[in-house]
C-alpha positions as CSV (number, residue, x, y, z in Angstrom):
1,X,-248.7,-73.1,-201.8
2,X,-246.5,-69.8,-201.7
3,X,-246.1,-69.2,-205.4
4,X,-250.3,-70.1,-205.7
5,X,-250.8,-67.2,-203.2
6,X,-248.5,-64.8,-204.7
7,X,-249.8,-65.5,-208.3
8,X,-253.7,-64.1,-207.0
9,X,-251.6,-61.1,-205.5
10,X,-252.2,-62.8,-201.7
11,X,-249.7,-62.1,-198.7
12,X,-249.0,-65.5,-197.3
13,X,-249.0,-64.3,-193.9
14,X,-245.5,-65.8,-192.4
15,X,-242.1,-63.2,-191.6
16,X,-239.0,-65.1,-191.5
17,X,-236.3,-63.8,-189.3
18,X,-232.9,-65.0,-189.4
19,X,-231.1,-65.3,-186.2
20,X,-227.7,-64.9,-188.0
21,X,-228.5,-61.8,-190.0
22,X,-227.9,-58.9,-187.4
23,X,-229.7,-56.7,-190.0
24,X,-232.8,-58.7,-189.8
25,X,-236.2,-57.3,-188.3
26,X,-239.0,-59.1,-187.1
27,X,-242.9,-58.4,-187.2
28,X,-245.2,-57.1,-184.7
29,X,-245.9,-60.1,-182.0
30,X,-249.9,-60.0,-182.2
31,X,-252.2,-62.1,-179.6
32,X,-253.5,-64.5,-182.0
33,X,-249.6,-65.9,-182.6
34,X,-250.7,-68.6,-180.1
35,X,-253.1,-70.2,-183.0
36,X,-250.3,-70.9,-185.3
37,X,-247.0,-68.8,-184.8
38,X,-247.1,-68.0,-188.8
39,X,-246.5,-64.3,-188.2
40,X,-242.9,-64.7,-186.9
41,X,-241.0,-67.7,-187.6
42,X,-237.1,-68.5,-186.9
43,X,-235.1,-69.7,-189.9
44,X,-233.3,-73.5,-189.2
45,X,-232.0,-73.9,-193.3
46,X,-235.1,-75.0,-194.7
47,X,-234.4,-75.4,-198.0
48,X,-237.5,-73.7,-200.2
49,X,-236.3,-75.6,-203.8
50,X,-236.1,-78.9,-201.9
51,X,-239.8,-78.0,-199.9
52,X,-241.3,-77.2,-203.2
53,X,-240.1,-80.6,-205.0
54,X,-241.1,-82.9,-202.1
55,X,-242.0,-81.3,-198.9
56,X,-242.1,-84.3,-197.0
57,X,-238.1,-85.4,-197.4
58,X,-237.1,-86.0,-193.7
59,X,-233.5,-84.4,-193.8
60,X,-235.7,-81.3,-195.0
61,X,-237.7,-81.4,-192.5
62,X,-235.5,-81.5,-189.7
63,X,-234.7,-78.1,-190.4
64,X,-238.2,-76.3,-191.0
65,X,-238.9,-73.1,-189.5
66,X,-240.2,-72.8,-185.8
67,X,-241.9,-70.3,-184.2
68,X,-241.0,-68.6,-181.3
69,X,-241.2,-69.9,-177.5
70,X,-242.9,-67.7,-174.7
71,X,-239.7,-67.1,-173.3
72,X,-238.6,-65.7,-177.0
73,X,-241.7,-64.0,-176.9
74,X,-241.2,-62.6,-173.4
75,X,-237.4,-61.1,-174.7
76,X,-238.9,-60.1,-178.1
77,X,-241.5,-57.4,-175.9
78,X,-238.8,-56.2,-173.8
79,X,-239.4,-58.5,-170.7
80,X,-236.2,-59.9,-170.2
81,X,-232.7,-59.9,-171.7
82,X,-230.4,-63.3,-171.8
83,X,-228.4,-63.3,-168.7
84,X,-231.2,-61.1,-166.8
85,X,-233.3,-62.6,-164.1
86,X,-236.0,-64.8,-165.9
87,X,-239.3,-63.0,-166.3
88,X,-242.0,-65.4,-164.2
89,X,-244.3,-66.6,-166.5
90,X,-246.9,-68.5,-164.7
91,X,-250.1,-69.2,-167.3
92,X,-250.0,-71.8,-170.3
93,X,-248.4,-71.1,-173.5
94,X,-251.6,-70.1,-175.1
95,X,-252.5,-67.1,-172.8
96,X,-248.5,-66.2,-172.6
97,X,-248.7,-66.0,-176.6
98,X,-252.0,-63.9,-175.8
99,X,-250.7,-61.6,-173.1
100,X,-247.5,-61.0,-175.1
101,X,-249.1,-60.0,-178.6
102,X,-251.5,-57.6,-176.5
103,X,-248.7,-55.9,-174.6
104,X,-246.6,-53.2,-175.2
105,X,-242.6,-53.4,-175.6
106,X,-241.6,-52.2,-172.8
107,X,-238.2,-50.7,-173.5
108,X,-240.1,-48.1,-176.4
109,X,-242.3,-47.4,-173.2
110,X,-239.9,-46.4,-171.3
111,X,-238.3,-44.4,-173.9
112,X,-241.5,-42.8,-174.5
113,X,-241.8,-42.0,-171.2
114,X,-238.2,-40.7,-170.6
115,X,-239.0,-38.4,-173.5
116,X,-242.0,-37.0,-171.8
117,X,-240.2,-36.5,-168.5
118,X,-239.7,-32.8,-169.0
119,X,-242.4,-32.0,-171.1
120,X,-244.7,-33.0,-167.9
121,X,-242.6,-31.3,-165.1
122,X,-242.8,-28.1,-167.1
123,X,-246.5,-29.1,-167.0
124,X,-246.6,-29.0,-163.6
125,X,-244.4,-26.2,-162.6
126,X,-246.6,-24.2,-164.8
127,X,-249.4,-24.9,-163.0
128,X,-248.1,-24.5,-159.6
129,X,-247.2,-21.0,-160.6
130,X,-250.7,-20.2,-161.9
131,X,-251.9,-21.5,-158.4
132,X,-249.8,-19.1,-156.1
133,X,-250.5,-16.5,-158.8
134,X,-254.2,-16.8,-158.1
135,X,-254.3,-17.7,-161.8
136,X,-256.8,-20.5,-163.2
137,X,-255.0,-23.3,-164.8
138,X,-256.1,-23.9,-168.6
């Protein structure tokens, strides 16, 4: 099915990530992952040459990719960390695939934020000055 969409220049729409490969990005979590987790899936051997030949060998199949749990999910947006308190996650997987892909990872928020730290004091000190100066603020 792969090579068939590659041959009529088609993206086949899945991202393998490979838990062992420390070099290894993933793509962006988006809100429909809950209808069939094809945008990020997690390596387990599959073997492609063996797939292509006869996709339905059991030993094969035991080690198919799978895509990633809530609680991955949850980690992958900056939620929680392993060894962290666990992030309460009290709706069904559906709307926790849903709220995930629509959220924004929170530790490049914070970064963001950290970053704009100063830029928003001097903001506001200027302001203040304007105001005891009798000066309207732009």
């Amino acid at each position: 099915m792969r090579k068939k969409h590659q041959a009529r220049g088609n993206g086949f729409g899945y991202g393998m990530v490979y838990p062992n490969n420390p070099q290894c990005v993933t793509r962006t979590l988006s809100a429909r992952y809950y209808k069939d987790g094809a945008e990020i899936l997690i390596d387990r051997g599959w073997d492609m040459a063996t797939g292509e030949k006869d996709f339905d060998d059991p030993l094969n199949q035991q080690h198919r990719p799978r895509r990633l749990t809530p609680r991955e999910c949850a980690r992958l947006m900056g939620f929680e960390a392993p060894g962290e308190a666990k992030f309460r996650i009290p709706v069904s997987d559906t709307q926790a695939y849903r709220q995930f892909g629509n959220s924004v990872v929170v530790p490049v928020f914070a970064a963001v934020a950290k970053l704009l730290e100063p830029k928003i004091k001097q903001a506001v000190a200027l302001r203040q000055q304007e105001a005891q100066h009798g000066r309207r603020s732009r």
